[in-house]
ZABA-68821 format. One record per residue (C-alpha): residue number from 1; residue in one letter; x, y, z. Coordinates in Angstrom, 3 decimals. Example, Ala and Ser with C-alpha at 12.3 -4.5 7.8 and 13.67 -1.06 7.14 Angstrom:
2
{n: 1&res: a&x: 12.300&y: -4.500&z: 7.800} $
{n: 2&res: s&x: 13.670&y: -1.060&z: 7.140} $
//
This chain:
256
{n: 1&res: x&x: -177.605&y: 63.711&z: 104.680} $
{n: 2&res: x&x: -178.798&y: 61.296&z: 101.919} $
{n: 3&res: x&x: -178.172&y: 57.929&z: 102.751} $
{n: 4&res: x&x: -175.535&y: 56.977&z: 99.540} $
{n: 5&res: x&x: -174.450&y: 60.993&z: 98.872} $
{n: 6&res: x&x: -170.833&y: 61.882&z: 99.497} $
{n: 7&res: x&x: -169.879&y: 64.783&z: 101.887} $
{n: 8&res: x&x: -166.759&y: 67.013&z: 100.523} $
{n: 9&res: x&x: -165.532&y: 69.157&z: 102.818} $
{n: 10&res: x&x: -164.141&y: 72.599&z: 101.082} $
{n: 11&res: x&x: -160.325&y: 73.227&z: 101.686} $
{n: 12&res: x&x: -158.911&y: 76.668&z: 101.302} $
{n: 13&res: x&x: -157.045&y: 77.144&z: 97.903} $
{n: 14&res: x&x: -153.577&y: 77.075&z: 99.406} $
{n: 15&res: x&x: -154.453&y: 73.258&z: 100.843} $
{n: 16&res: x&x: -155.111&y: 71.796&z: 97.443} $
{n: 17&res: x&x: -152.441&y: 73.708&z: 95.657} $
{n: 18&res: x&x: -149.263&y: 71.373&z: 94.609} $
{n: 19&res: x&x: -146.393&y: 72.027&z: 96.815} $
{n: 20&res: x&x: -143.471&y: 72.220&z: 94.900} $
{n: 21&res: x&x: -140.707&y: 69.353&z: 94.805} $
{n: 22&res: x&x: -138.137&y: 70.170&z: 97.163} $
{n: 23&res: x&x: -134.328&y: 70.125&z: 96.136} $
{n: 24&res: x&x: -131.727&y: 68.251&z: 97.692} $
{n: 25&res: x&x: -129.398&y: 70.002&z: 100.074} $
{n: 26&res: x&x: -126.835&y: 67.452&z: 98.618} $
{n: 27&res: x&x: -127.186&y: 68.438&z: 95.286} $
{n: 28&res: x&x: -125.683&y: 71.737&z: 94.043} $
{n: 29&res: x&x: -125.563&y: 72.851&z: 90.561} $
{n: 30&res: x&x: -121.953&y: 74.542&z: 89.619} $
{n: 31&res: x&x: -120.971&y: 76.144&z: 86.467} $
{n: 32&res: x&x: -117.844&y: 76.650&z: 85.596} $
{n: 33&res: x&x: -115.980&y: 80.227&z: 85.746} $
{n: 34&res: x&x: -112.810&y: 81.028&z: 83.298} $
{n: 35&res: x&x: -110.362&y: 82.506&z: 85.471} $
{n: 36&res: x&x: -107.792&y: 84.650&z: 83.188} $
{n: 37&res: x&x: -104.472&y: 83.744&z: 84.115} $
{n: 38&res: x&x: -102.036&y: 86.222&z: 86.082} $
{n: 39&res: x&x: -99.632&y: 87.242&z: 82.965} $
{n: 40&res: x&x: -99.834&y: 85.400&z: 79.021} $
{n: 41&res: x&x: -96.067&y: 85.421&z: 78.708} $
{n: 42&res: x&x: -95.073&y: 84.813&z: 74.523} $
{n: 43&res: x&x: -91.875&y: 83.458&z: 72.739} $
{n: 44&res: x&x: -91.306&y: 85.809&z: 69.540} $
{n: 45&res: x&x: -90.011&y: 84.183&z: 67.099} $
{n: 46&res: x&x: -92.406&y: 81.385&z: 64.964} $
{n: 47&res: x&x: -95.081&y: 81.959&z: 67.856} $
{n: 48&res: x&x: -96.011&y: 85.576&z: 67.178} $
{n: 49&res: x&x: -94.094&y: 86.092&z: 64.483} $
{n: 50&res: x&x: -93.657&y: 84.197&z: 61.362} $
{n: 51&res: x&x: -89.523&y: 84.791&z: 61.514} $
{n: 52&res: x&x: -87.929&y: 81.776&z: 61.527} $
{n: 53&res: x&x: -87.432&y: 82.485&z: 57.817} $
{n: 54&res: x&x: -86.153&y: 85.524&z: 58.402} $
{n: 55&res: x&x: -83.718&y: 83.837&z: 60.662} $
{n: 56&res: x&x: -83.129&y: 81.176&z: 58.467} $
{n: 57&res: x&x: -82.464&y: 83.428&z: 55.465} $
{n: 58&res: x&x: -79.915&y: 85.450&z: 57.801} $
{n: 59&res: x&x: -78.156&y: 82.709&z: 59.459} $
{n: 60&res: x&x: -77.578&y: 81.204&z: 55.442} $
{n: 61&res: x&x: -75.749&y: 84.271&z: 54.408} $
{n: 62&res: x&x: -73.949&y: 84.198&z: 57.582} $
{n: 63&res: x&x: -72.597&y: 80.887&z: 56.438} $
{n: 64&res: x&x: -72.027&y: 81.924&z: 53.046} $
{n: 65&res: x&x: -69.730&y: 85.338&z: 54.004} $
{n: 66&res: x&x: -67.732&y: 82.331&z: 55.475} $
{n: 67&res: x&x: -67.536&y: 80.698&z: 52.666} $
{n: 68&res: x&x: -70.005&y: 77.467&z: 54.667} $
{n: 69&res: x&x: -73.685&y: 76.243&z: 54.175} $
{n: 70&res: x&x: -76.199&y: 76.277&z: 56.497} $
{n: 71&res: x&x: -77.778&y: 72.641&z: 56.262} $
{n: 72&res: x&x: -80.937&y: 71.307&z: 57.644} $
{n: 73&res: x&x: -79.115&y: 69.969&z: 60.506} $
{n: 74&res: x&x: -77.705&y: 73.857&z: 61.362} $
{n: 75&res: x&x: -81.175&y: 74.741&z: 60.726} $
{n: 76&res: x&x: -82.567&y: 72.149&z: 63.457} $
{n: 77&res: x&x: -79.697&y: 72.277&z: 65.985} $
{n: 78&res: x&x: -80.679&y: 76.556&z: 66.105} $
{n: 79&res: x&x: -83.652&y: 76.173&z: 66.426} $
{n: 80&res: x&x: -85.245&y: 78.027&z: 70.043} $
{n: 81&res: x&x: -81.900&y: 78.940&z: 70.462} $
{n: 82&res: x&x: -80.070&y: 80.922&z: 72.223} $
{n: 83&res: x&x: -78.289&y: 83.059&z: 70.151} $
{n: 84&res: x&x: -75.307&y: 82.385&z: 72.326} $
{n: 85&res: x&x: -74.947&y: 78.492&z: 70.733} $
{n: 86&res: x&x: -76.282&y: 79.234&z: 67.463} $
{n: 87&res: x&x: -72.947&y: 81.600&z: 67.035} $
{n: 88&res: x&x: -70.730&y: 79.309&z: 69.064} $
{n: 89&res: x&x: -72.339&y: 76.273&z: 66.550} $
{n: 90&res: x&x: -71.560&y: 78.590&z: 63.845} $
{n: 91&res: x&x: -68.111&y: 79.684&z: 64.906} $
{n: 92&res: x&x: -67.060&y: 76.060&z: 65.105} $
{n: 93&res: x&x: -68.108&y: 74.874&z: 61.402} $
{n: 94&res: x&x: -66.441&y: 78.089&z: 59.854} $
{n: 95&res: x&x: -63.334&y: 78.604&z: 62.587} $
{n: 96&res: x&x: -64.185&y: 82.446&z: 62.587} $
{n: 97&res: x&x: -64.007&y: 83.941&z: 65.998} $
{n: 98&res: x&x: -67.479&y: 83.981&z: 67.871} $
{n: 99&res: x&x: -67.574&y: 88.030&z: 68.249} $
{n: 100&res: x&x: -66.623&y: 88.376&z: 64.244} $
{n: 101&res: x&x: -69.414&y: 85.704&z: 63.456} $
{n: 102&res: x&x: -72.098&y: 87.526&z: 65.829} $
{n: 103&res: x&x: -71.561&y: 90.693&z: 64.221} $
{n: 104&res: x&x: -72.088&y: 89.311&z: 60.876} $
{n: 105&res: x&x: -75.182&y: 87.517&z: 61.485} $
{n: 106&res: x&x: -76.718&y: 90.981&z: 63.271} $
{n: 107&res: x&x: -75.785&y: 92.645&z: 60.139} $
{n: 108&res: x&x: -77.396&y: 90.065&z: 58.125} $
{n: 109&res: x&x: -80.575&y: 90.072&z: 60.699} $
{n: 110&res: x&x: -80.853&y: 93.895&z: 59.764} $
{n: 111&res: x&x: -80.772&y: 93.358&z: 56.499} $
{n: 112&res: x&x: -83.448&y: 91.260&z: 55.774} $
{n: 113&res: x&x: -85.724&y: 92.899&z: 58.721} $
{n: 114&res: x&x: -85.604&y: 96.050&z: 56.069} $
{n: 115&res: x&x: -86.137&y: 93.486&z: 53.143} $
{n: 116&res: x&x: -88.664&y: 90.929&z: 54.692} $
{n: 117&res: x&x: -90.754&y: 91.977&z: 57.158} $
{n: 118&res: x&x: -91.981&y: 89.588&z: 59.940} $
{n: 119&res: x&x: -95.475&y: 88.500&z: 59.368} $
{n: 120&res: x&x: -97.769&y: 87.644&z: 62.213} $
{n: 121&res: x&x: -98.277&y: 84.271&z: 63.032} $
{n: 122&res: x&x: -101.975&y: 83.005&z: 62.253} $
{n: 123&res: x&x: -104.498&y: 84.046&z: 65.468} $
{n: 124&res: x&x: -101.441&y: 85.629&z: 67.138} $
{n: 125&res: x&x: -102.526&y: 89.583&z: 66.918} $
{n: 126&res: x&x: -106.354&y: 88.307&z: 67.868} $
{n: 127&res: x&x: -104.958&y: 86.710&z: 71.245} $
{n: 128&res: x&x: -102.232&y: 89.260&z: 72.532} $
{n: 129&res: x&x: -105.055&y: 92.089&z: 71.648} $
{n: 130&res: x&x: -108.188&y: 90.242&z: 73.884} $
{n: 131&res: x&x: -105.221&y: 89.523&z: 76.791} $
{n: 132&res: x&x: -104.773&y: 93.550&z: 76.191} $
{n: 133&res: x&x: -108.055&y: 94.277&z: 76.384} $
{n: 134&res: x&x: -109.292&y: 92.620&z: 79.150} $
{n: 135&res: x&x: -106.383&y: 93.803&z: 81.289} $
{n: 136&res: x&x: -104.634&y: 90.499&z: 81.195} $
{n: 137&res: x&x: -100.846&y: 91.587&z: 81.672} $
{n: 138&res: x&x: -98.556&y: 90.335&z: 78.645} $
{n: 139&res: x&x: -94.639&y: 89.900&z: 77.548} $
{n: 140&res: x&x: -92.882&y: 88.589&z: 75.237} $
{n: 141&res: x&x: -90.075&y: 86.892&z: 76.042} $
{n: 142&res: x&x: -86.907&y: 86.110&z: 73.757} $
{n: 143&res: x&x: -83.740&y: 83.987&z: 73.247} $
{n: 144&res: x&x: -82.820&y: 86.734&z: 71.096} $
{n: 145&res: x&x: -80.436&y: 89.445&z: 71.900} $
{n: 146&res: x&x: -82.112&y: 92.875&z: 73.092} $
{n: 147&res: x&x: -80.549&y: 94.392&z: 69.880} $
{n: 148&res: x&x: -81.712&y: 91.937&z: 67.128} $
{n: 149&res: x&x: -85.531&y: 91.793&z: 68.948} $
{n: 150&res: x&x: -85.666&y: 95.274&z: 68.793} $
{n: 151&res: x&x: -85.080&y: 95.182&z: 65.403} $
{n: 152&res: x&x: -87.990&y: 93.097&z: 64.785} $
{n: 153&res: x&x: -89.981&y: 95.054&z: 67.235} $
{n: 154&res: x&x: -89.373&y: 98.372&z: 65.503} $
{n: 155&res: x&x: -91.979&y: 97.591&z: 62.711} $
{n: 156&res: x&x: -94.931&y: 96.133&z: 64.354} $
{n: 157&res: x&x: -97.498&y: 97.382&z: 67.216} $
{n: 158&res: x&x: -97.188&y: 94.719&z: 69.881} $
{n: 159&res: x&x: -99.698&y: 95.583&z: 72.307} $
{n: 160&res: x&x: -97.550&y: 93.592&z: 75.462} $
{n: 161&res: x&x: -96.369&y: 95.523&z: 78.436} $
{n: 162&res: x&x: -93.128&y: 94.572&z: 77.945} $
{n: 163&res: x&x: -90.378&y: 92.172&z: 76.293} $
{n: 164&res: x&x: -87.311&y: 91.046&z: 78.403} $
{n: 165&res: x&x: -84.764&y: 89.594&z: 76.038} $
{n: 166&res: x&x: -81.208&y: 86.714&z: 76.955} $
{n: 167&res: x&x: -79.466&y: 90.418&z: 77.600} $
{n: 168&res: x&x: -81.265&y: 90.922&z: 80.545} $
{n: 169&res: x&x: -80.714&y: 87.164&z: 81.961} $
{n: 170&res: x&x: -77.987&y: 85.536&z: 82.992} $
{n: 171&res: x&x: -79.428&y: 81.814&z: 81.860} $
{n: 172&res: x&x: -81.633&y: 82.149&z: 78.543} $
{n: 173&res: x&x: -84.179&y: 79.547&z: 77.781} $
{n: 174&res: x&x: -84.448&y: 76.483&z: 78.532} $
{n: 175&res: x&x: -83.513&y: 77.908&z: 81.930} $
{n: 176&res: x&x: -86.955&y: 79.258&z: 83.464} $
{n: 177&res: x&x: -84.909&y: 82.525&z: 84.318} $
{n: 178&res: x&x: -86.294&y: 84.435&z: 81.319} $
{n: 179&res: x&x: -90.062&y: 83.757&z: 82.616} $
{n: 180&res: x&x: -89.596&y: 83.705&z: 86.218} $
{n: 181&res: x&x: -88.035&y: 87.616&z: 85.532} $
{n: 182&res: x&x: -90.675&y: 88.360&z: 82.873} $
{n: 183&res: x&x: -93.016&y: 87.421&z: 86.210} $
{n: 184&res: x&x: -91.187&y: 89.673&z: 88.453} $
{n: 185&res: x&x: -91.804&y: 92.720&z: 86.191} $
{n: 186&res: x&x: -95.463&y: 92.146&z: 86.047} $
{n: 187&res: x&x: -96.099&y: 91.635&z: 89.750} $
{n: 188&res: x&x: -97.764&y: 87.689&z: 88.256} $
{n: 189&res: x&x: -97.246&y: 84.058&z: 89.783} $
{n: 190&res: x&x: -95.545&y: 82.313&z: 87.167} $
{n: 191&res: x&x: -97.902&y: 78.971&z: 88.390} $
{n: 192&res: x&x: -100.735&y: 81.005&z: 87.636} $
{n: 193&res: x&x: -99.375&y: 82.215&z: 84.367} $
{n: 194&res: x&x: -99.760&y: 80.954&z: 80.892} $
{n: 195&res: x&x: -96.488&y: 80.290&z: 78.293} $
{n: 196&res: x&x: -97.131&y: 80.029&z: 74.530} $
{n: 197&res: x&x: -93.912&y: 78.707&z: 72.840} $
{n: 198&res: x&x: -93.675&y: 76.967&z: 69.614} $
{n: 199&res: x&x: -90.246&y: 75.100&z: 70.595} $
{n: 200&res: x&x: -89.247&y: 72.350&z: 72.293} $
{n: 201&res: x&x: -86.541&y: 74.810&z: 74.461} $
{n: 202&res: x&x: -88.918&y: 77.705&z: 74.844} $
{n: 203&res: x&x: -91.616&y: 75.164&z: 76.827} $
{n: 204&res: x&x: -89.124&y: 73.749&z: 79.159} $
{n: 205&res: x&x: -88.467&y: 77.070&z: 79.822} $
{n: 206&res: x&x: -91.598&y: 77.529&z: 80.951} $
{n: 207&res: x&x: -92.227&y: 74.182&z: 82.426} $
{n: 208&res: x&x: -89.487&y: 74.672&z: 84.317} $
{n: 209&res: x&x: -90.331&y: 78.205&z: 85.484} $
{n: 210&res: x&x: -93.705&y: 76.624&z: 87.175} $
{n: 211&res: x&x: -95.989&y: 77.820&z: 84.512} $
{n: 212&res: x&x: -98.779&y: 76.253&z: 82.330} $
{n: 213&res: x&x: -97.864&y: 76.180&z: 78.615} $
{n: 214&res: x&x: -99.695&y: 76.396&z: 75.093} $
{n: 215&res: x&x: -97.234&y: 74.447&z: 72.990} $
{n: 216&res: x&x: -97.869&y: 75.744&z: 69.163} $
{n: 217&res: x&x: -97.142&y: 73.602&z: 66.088} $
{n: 218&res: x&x: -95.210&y: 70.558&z: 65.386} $
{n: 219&res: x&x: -91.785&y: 70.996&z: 67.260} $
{n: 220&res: x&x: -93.473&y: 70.142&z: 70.339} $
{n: 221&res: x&x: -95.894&y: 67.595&z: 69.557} $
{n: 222&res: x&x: -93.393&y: 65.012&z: 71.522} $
{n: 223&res: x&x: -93.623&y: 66.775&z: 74.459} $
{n: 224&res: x&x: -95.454&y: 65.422&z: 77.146} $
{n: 225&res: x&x: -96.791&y: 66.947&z: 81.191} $
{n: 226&res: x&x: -99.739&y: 67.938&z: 82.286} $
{n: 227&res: x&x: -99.549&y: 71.293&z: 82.524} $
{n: 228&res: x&x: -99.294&y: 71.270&z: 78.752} $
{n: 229&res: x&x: -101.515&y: 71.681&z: 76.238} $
{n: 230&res: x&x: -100.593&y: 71.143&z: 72.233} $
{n: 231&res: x&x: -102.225&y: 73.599&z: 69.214} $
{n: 232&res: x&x: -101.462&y: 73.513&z: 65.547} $
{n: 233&res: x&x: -101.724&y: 77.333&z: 65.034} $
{n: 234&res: x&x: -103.272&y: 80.422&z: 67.848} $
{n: 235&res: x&x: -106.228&y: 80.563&z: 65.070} $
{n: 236&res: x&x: -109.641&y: 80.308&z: 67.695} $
{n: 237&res: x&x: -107.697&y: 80.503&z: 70.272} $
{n: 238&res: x&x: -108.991&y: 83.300&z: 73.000} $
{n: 239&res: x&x: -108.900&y: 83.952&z: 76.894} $
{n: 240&res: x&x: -111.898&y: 81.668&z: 76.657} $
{n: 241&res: x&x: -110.274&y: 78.361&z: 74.709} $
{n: 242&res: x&x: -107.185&y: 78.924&z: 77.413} $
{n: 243&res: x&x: -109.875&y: 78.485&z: 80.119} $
{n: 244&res: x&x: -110.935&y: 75.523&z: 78.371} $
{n: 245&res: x&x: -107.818&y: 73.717&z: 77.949} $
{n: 246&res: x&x: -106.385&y: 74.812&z: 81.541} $
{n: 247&res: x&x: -109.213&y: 74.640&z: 83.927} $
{n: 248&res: x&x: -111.122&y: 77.474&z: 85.397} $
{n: 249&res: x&x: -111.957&y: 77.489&z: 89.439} $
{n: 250&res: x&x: -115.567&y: 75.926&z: 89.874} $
{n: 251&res: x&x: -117.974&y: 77.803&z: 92.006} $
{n: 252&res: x&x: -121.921&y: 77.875&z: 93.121} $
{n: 253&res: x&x: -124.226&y: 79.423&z: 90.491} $
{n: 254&res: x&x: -126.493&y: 81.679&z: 92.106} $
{n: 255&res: x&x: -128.871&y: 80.974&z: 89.449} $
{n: 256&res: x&x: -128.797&y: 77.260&z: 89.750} $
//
């Protein structure tokens, strides 16, 4: 060898090439996976259905046939009900026996049913028919009486598997009896379930029945737990934004 030259010995392509970078055991990449909840569980009227004026209309010519007015107070103290204190509030600003003043204001709820249909409430159909879809089970779930929400049932493909109603309870809203039965019937855990209400006594119903809720519109902006979640309207709102709000259960990506 030349005094001055440099020897290289050859290496075998595998020796020169790069070795990749090695990950960390302690690092693990997660996504995040949208659970669907056990059961969506709705309040009818004002959260699928745009009714309250429908109830409002009825419940003023209740008042009227008695010769009263239904204020803005009336208005406020019924709303959410039950039906049960909305007649007994009626009943004591007219002095008309509770049974004569029910069966007036059912007449008057059938009569404007057949005059002015219930319209849905905005994003409502798109949300009960993607729970539907994906096999999510659903209910609605009333204050009303079983006759006066079939009434506003009659007109309108609801695509739930089924409705219990304050006739089949004992305690109506804001007991959690309506939602903890509604659970029963669909074979769901009412902690992993999901309430929608628009009123302030339809989401301590569900608070109090264990559930999370989606609290629509103003009436229960003052609320305030952490299982709740506030929307103006159910416009957007999909299996996917409930995930969002709510948490979904974090696992490994296999991909990662």
């Amino acid at each position: 060898m030349r005094s001055g030259s440099v020897s290289v010995c050859p290496r075998s392509s595998s020796s020169i090439r790069s070795s990749p970078p090695r990950r960390s055991s302690s690092i693990t990449r997660r996504r995040r996976i949208s659970t669907r909840p056990d059961a969506l569980l709705f309040d009818l009227d004002g959260t699928l259905l745009d009714s309250e004026v429908l109830w409002q209309a009825a419940q003023e010519r209740t008042m009227t046939y008695f010769g009263q007015t239904w204020t803005a107070e009336d208005q406020a103290a019924s709303i959410g009900g039950p039906l049960e204190r909305v007649v007994a509030h009626m009943s004591t600003r007219t002095g008309a026996d509770e049974g004569h003043v029910a069966r007036v204001l059912v007449t008057e709820i059938e009569h404007m049913v057949a005059t002015l249909p219930a319209a849905w409430m905005p994003g409502a159909r798109g949300l009960l028919e993607e729970a539907h879809a994906a096999g999510v089970p659903t209910a609605i779930v009333s204050n009303s009486w079983r006759v006066l929400l079939d009434l506003l049932l009659a007109n309108i493909d609801f695509p739930v598997d089924l409705t219990v109603s304050s006739s089949e309870v004992e305690r109506p809203k804001p007991d959690p009896e309506p939602y903890v039965r509604a659970c029963e019937l669909l074979g769901a855990d009412p902690v992993r379930s999901i309430v929608v209400e628009d009123s302030p006594t339809g989401a301590a119903a569900g608070l109090a029945a264990g559930s999370r809720v989606l609290a629509v519109g103003a009436a229960v902006q003052a609320l305030d737990d952490p299982r709740l979640h506030h929307v103006d309207t159910l416009e957007g709102v999909g299996l996917d934004a409930l995930a969002d709000l709510f948490g979904g259960d974090r696992v490994e990506d296999p991909k990662a």
